[in-house]
Structures are given as C-alpha cells and as structure tokens.
C-alpha positions as CSV (number, residue, x, y, z in Angstrom):
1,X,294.9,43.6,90.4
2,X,292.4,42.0,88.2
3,X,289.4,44.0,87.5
4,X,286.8,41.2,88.6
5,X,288.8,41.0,92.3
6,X,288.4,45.4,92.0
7,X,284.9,44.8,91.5
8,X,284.5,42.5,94.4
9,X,286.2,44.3,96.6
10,X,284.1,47.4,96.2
11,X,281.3,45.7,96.7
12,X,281.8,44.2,99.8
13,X,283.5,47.2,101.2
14,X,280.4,48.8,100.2
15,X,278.3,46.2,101.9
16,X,280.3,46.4,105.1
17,X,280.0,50.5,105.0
18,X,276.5,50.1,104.3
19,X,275.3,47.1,106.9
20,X,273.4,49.4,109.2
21,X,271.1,51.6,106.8
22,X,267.5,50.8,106.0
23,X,267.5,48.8,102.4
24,X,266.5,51.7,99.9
25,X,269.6,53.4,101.3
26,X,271.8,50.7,100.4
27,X,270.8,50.4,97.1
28,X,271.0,54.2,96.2
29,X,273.9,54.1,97.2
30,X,275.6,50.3,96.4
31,X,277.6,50.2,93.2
32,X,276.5,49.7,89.6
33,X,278.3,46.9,88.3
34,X,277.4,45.3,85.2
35,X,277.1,41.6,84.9
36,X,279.5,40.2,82.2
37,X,277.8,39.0,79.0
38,X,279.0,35.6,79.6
39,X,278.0,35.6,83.2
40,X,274.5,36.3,81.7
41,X,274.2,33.6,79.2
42,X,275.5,31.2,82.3
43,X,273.0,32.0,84.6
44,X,270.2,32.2,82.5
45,X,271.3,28.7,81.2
46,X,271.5,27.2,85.2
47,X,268.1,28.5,85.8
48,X,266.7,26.5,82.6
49,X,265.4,29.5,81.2
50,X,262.2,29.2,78.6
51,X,259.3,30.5,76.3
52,X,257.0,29.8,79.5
53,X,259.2,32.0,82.0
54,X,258.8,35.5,83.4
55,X,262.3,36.4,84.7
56,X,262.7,39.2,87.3
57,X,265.9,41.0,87.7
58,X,266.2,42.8,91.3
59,X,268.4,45.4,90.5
60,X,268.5,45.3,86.6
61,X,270.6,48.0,86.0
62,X,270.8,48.1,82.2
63,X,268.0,45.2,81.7
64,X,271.0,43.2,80.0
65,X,269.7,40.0,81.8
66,X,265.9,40.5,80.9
67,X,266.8,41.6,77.8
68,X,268.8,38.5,76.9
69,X,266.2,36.3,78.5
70,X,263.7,37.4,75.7
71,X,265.7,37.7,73.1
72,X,267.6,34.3,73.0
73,X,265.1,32.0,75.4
74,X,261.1,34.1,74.4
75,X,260.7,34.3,77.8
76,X,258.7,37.7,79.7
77,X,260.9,40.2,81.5
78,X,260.4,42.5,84.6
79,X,263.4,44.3,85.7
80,X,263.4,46.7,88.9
81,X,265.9,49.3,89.8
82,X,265.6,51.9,92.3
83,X,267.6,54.4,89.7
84,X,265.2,55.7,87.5
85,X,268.9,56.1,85.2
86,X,269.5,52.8,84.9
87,X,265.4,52.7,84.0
88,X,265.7,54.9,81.3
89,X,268.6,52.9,79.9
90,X,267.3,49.7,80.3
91,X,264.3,50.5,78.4
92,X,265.8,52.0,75.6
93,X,268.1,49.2,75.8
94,X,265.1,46.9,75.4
95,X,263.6,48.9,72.4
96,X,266.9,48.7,70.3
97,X,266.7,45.1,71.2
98,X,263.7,44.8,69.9
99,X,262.1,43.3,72.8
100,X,260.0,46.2,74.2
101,X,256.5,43.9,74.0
102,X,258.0,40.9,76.2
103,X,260.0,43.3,78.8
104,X,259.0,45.7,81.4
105,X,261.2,47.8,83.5
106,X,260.0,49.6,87.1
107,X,261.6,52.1,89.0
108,X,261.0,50.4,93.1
109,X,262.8,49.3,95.9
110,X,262.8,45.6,95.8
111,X,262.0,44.9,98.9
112,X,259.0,46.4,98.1
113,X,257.9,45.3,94.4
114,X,255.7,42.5,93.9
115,X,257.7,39.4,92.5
116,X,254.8,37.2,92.6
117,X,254.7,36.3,89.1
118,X,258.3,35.4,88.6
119,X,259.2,31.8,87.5
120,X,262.8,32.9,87.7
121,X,264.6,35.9,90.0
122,X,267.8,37.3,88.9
123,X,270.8,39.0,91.1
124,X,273.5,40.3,91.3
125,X,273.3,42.9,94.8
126,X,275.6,43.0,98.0
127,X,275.7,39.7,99.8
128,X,273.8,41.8,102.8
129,X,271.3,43.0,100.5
130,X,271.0,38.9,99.5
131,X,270.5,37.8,103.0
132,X,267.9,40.6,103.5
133,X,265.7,39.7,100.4
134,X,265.7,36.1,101.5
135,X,262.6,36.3,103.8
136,X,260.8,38.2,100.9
137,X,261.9,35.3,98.4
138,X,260.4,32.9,100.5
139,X,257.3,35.0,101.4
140,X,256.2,36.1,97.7
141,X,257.9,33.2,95.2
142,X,255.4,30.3,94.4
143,X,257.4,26.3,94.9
144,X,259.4,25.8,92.0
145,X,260.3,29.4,91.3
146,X,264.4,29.7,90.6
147,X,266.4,32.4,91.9
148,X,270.0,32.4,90.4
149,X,272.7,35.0,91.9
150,X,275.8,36.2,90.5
151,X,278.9,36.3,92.8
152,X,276.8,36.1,96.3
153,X,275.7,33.6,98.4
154,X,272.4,33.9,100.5
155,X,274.3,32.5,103.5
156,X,273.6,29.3,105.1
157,X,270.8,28.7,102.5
158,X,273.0,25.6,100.6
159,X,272.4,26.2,96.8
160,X,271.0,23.4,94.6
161,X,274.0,24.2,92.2
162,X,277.0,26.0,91.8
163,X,278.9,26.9,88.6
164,X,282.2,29.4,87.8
165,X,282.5,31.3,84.8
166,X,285.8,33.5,84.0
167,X,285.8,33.3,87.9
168,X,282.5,34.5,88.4
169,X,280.4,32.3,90.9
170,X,276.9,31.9,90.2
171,X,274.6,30.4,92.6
172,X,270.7,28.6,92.0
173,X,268.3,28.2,94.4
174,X,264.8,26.7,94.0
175,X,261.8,27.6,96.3
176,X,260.6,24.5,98.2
C-alpha cells in the first residue's frame, strides 16, 4: 500500500475515533505526520507567499513550513503545537536554519492562540479538526488573509483553488 494512502488512512481513522472529544484532546492525541518537502514549497507557492507575510502554522510540528517560509520567501513565522516536543524541535530546527529572528514557535491549543496577525494560515490537521477551526478562521483572520490546507477540505466551504502534488491535495481559501 503506498505510504501516502497509510498516512491517510490513519488519519481519518483517527479523526473518526476521535470525533466526540473536546479539541485539545484530539490533538494530543492525532498523529504527527510530516508534510512532504515538496508539499511545502507547493503550498507556500499557492498562498503567494512574501517578504510582507506572517505565516502561521496550526500544528507546526517540526516548523518545516515556517521555517521554509522565511528562509526562501523573508516572510515572519509563528508556528503552534500543543506538543511542547515538536516545540523543542521546531525551534532548534529554526536556529540551525538560521532563521531564529523571523520565526517564533508556541506551545497552545489552536483553538485558543491568537492568529490575528497572520496574512497566511497553514494546515495540515484532521478534516474534523478543519471544520472545527473554521468558525475561529472566520472570527479572528482579517479580509484577505489566506489559509492553505494540506490533504483536507473544510467541508462545504468551496476553495478558491485546488492543486495535487505527488498525490497530495492542497486546498486555499481566502477570508472574504
């Protein structure tokens, strides 16, 4: 079986195990899968990443996408992760990058951290986790603010655009 359909299977057997359980519950306990490097570079590239963004990653895991967003675009970085592992990581990740001054890295739960100041949101969480944060997108992002999602949908909300890399959907959304 290929690894990406492995991958996506756990995850929404995870989602569907998980659908009943107050958010920070599902993200202690929702897998850590890494976004491909090439998924990266595409949806930073569909949001029309730049030196005048501040990307925010909800659920940044290793901070590969914020990380990436500073190094090859100059962009500000804020990546949050309930793990205070994938923290750790992330920052040291960020410092051997040698983008420590542009990025930051929080340990919250992301329905709870303030995204106000994002130009662009990153994700890549369960697509019940997705439809959850929707209200919050729509409550905290300012119009104009782009919110790109790797392999989930946010449900009925139609995306402005749609691309597949190595079979990986990625999904952008602007806030009207």
């Amino acid at each position: 079986m290929p690894h990406r359909l492995l991958i996506a299977l756990s995850l929404l057997a995870s989602a569907a195990a998980f659908q009943n359980r107050p958010p920070e519950q599902v993200l202690i306990n929702a897998p850590y899968v890494t976004t491909p490097d090439k998924v990266v570079r595409a949806m930073l590239k569909l949001a029309g990443v730049n030196k005048s963004d501040t990307v925010y990653d909800l659920g940044c895991g290793d901070g590969r996408i914020v990380i990436l967003a500073a190094k090859e675009y100059g962009a500000q970085g804020v990546g949050i992760d309930i793990n205070p592992d994938r923290i750790r990581e992330a920052r040291a990740n960020a410092a051997k990058a040698g983008v420590g001054s542009r990025v930051g890295f929080e340990v919250a739960d992301i329905f709870m951290a303030d995204i106000q100041a994002a130009t662009v949101v990153t994700l890549y969480l369960l697509p019940d986790v997705n439809l959850r944060l929707r209200p919050k997108l729509l409550k905290d992002l300012k119009p104009g603010v782009r919110v790109v999602s790797h392999a989930f949908d946010m449900g009925d909300w139609k995306p402005d655009k749609k691309v597949i890399v190595d079979a990986s959907h990625i999904y952008l959304w602007t806030i009207q």
